[in-house]
N, C-alpha and C positions, 0 to 999 in steps of 0.2 A: 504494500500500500504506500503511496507517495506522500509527500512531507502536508502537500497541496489541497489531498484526498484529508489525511487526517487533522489539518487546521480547520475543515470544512468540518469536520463531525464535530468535534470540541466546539466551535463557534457556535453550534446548534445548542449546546445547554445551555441556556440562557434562565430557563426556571424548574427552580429542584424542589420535591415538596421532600421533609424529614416529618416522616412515622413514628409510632411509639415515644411522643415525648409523654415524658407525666409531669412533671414539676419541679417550678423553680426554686420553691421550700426548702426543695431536698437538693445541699447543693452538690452534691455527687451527681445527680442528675442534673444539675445546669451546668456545672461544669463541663460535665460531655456533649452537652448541648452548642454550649460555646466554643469549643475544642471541633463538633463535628462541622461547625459553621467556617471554624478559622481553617479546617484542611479542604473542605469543599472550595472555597473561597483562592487558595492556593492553589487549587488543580485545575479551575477551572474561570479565575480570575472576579474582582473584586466587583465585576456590576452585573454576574449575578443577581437572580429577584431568588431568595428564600422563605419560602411558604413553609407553617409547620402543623401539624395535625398534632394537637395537646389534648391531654387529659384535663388538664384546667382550663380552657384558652382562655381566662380573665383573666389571669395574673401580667402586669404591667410589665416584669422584668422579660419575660417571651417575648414581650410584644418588643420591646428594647432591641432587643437582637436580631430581630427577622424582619421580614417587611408582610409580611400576613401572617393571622394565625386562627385557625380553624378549627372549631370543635371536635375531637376524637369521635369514631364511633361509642368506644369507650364510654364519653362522656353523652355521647346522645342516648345511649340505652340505659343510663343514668346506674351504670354499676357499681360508682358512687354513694345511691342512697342505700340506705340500710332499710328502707320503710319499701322499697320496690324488692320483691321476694323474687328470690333467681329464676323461677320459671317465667316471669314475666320480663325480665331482664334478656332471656332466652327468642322468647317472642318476640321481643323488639330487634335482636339480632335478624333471626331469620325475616322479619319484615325489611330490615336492612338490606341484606343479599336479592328480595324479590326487586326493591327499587332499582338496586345498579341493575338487573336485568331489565328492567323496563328503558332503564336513562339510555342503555347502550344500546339494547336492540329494537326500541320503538319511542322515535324520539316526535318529539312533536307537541301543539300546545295541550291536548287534553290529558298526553301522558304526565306531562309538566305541572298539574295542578293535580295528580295524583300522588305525586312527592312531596312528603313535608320539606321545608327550605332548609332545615340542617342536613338534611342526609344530601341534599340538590348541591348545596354549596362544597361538600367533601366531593362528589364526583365530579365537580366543575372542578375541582382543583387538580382532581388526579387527572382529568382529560386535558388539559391543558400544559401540566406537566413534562418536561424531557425526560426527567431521572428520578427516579424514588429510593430515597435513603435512608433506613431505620437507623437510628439515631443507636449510638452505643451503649449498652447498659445489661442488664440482664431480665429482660421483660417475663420469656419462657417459662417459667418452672410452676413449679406445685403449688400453688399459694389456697386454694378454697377445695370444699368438699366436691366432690363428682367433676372434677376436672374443670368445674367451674370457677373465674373466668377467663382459661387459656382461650376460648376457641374467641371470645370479644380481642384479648391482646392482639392476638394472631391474623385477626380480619383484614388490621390494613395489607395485608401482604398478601391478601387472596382479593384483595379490591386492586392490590396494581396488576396481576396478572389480569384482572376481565378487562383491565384497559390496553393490557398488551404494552404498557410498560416495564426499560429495563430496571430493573431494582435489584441495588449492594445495600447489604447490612454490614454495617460497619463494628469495631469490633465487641463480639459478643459473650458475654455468659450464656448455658443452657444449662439448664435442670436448675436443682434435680424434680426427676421428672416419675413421680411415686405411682403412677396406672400407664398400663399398656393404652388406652385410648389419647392419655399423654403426648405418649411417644409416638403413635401413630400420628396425633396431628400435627408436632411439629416435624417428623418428618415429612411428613405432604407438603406443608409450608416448604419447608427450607430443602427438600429435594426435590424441587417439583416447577417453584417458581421466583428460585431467585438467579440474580445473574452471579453474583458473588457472594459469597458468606466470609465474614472473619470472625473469627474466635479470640480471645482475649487470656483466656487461661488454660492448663494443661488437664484439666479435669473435664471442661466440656469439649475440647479437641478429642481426648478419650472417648466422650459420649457420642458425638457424630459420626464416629468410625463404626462403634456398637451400631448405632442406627443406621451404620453403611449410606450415609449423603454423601454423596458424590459429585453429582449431575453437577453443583453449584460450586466445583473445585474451592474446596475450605481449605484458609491457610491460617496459620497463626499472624496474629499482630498486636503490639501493647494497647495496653488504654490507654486512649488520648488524653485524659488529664492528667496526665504524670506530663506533659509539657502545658499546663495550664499558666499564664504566667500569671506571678503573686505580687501583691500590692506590693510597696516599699518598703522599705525598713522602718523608716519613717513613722508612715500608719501605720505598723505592727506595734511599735512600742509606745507611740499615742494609746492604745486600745487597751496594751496590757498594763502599762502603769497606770491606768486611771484604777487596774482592780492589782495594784499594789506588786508589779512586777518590778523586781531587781535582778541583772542581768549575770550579776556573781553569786545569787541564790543556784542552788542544784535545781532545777525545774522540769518538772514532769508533766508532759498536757495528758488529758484523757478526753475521750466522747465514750458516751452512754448513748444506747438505744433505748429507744423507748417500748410498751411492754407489746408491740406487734402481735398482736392478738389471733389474728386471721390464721398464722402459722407457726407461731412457736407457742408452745406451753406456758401457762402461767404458773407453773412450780418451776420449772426449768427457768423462767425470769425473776423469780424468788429468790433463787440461788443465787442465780448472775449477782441480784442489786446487792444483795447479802457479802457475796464473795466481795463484791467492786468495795463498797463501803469498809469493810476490815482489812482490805488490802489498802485502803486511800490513809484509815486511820495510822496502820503501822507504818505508813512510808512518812507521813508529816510527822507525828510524833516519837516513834524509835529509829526513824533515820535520817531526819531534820528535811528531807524534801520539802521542797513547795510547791501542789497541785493546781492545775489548772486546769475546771472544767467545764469543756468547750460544745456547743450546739451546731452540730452538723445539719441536721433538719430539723424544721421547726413545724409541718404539713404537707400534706394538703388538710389532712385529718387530724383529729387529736389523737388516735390512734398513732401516728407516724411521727409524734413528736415529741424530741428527745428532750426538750425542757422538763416532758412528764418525768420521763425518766431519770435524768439527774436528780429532780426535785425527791423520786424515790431513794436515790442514792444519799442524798440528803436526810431524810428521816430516816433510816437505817444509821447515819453515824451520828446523830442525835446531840446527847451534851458532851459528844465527844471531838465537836466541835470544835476549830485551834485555827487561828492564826494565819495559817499556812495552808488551809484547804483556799481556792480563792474560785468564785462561780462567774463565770462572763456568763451575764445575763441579759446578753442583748444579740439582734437578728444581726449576723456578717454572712458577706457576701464571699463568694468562693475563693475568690482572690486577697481578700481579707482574713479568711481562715487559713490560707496556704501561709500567708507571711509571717501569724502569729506562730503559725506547730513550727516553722524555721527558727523560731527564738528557743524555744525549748529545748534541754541538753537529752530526754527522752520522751518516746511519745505512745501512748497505749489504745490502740482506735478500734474500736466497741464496731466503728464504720468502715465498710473497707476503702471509701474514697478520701476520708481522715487518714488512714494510712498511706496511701497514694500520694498527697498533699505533701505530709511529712517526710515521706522518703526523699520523695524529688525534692527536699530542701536537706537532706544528710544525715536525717534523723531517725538513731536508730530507735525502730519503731517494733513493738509488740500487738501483734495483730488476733484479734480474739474474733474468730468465724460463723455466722452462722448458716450459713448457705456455702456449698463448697467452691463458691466463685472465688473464696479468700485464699482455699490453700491452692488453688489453682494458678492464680498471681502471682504467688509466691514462688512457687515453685518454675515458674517461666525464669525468675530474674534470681533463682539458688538461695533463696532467702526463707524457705518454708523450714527452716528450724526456731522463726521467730513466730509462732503460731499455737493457741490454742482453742479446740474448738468448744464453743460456745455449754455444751453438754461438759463438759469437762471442768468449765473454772470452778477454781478454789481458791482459799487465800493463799494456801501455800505455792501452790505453780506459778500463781501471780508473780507472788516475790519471788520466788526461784529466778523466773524470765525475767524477768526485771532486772535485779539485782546483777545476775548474768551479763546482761545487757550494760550495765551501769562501770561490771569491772573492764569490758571488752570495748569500751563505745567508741576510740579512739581508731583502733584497728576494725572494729564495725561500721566505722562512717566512712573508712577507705574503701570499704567491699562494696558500700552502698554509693558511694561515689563513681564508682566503676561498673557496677550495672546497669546505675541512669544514666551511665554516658552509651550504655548500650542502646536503652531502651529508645532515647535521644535520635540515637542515627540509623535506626530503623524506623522509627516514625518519620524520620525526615525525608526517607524517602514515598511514604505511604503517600502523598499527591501524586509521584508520578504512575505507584500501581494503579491509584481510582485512574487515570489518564487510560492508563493501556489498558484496562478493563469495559473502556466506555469504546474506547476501539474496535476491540476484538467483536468480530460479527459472529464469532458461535455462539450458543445458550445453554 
C-alpha cells in the first residue's frame, strides 16, 4: 500500500466515538479516559471530533474532555437504579437491539418517531462515526447475579458491528468471568467483532487464550495511565501541607475502597476495614509513620465511594486516634492524586489505578487486589511480589509488606524506575500500532 493510499485512510478518521466510559468520580476511570483521548489524539492528530458514550453523561469533567457526550445504553436502561428490577432492565435492552434494527434497516420518518430520542441519538453517533474505541478499563467481569449486567456493558460493541464499524478496545482487563454464559458472551463480543483487542495484564491475556479469541489478534499493552501526567510539585504540596504534611516525616499514602456491595462480601470488607485500621494504628504509633489517607473515587454511587470507606477505616481506629493519621478530605482530580502519592516515601493502594499513579512516580507501592486485574499488572512489569489479595489481609502481612518495602525502598525504587521506563517506550509507540491497525484491511 503507498505512503498516498495510507495518508488517505488516516485523513478519513476524523470522528471517533469511545464506548464503555463510566465515570469521572472514579479517577482511575478518567484517567484512562484522558490517556485514551491523549493516544487517539496522537495517532491520528489533534482536530479530531471525540464523541463519548458515558455511563453518566452529566458529569461536567466528560464533557471537558470530549467535544460530545452521549448517554450509555447503560444509562438509558437505567441499570443504575436500584428501584428498576433486572428483568425490566433486561426489557429495555432487548427493546434497545429491536431499535438499531429498525434505525439500520428501515429508515424513514415513521420508523423515526418509533424510537425514543436517546437510543436515536446513540445510533446517530455510531453511524456517523469512522472508528469505535472502548475506552480502557476493565468493564467485562462478574459483577451481579445471572450474569446480569454483562450483556448491557457489552452492547456497545454488538451496536458497532450492526453498523459495520471498525472497532479496537484498547487496553483491557477481562474476568473474572464466574458462569459459562459469561464466557460465552464475551467471547462472541470480542471474537467475533472487534478489529483489535489489547489486554492490559497477564491474567486476562491467560483468559482469552482459554477462551481461544483469536479472530481479533490480542496483544498485550500497558495501561495508559501509568503515563498520565501529574500536577506539579507545587500543587502537591499546597494540598498536602494544608493536612499537615512534612517532607522529612516517613510518609505512607493509603486508598480504601469503599464497601462494593454488588461483588464483594460484607464480612470479607469487615476484615479489610479491621485489618486497614490496626495496620494504620501500628505504623503511626509503634513506628512513628505518618498516614495519608487518600480518595480515589468518590461515585457515581455511594456504593463506589471510598470516602465511605475511609470514614469506616476511621471508626474502627476510634480513640486510637494520633496525630499522625492525617484524612485529605476533599475531591482531587487525577492529576492531583498522581502528584500527591509522588511525595510519599510508601504507598499502599486498596485501588489498582492508586497504585499505577504511585508507581509511575517511584513509589514503592503495596498493592492489595481484589479483582485479579491487580496481580495481573503486576506481574507484566515483575512486580507481583508486592501484592496481597484482598481475601487475604491481615495486620500482620500488612506490616510484613510494608515494612519489607520500607527496608528495601531505595533499591525498590530502582527496579520500579526501570520498568516505567519500560512501560514508557512501549506505550510510546502504541499510536503508531492504532495507525497500522486502522490500515490493515483484514478483520
Amino acid at each position: 500500500m503507498g505512503k498516498n493510499t495510507d495518508f488517505e485512510k488516516l485523513k478519513k478518521i476524523s470522528e471517533i466515538l469511545i464506548v464503555n466510559v463510566h465515570s469521572a468520580q472514579n479517577a482511575g476511570d478518567f484517567a484512562l479516559l484522558i490517556q485514551t483521548i491523549y493516544y487517539l489524539k496522537n495517532a491520528f492528530g489533534n482536530k479530531i471530533i471525540i464523541n463519548v458514550l458515558a455511563n453518566w453523561p452529566n458529569e461536567q469533567l466528560i464533557k471537558d474532555v470530549s467535544d460530545n457526550v452521549i448517554g450509555s445504553p447503560w444509562w438509558v436502561i437505567k441499570v443504575w437504579d436500584k428501584n428498576k428490577k433486572p428483568r425490566y432492565q433486561i426489557l429495555s435492552l432487548i427493546c434497545g437491539a429491536f431499535y438499531a434494527i429498525l434505525y439500520k434497516f428501515f429508515p424513514g420518518k415513521l420508523t423515526k418517531k418509533m424510537i425514543p430520542k436517546k437510543w436515536e441519538k446513540i445510533f446517530t453517533n455510531y453511524k456517523k462515526s469512522d472508528l469505535i474505541v472502548a475506552v480502557s478499563g476493565n468493564q467485562l467481569f462478574s459483577s451481579g447475579k445471572y450474569a446480569w449486567p454483562l450483556p448491557a456493558v457489552g452492547f456497545p460493541i454488538w451496536l458497532a458491528s450492526q453498523f459495520n464499524k471498525k472497532t479496537i478496545v484498547f487496553p483491557q482487563s477481562i474476568g473474572p468471568l464466574n458462569t459459562m454464559i459469561e464466557r460465552k458472551i464475551v467471547k462472541h463480543l470480542y471474537a467475533n467483532y472487534i478489529k483489535k483487542l489489547y489486554v492490559r495484564d497477564m491474567e486476562s491475556h491467560r483468559l482469552i487464550e482459554i477462551l481461544k479469541i483469536k479472530k481479533s489478534k490480542p496483544s498485550f499493552m500497558h495501561d495508559v495511565a501509568f503515563t498520565l501526567p501529574p500536577q506539579n510539585t507545587s500543587t502537591a504540596l499546597k494540598i498536602l501541607e494544608f493536612n499537615g504534611f512534612v517532607a522529612d516525616h516517613n510518609n505512607i499514602g493509603i486508598t480504601i475502597l469503599s464497601k462494593m456491595p454488588s461483588y464483594l462480601s460484607q464480612n470479607l470488607m469487615s476484615n479489610y476495614y479491621k485489618s486497614m485500621s490496626d495496620a494504620i494504628v501500628h505504623f503511626s504509633k509503634k513506628l512513628n509513620f505518618h498516614i495519608y489517607l487518600f480518595c480515589q473515587v468518590y461515585g457515581p454511587t455511594p456504593d463506589e465511594n471510598d470516602f465511605m470507606g475511609i470514614e469506616r477505616v476511621i471508626d474502627y481506629i476510634g480513640d486510637q486516634m494520633n496525630n499522625r493519621i492525617h484524612y485529605i478530605n476533599r475531591k482531587l482530580q487525577p492529576s492531583e492524586l498522581k502528584a500527591c502519592y509522588g511525595m510519599m516515601d510508601l504507598f499502599v493502594a486498596s485501588r489498582l489505578h492508586s497504585g499505577i499513579f504511585s508507581l509511575a512516580m517511584f513509589v514503592p507501592t503495596l498493592f492489595i487486589g481484589y479483582l485479579h486485574k491487580t496481580i495481573g499488572v503486576l506481574e507484566a512489569i515483575h512486580l507481583d511480589n508486592y501484592h496481597i489479595d484482598l481475601k487475604d489481609v491481615n495486620k500482620d502481612n500488612l506490616l510484613k509488606k510494608t515494612i519489607d518495602m520500607w527496608d528495601h525502598r531505595f533499591t525498590l525504587s530502582k527496579t520500579i524506575q526501570n520498568e516505567i521506563a519500560k512501560v514508557e517506550e512501549q506505550l510510546f509507540e502504541f499510536p503508531r500500532e492504532i495507525r497500522e491497525v486502522v490500515l490493515s484491511d483484514d478483520h
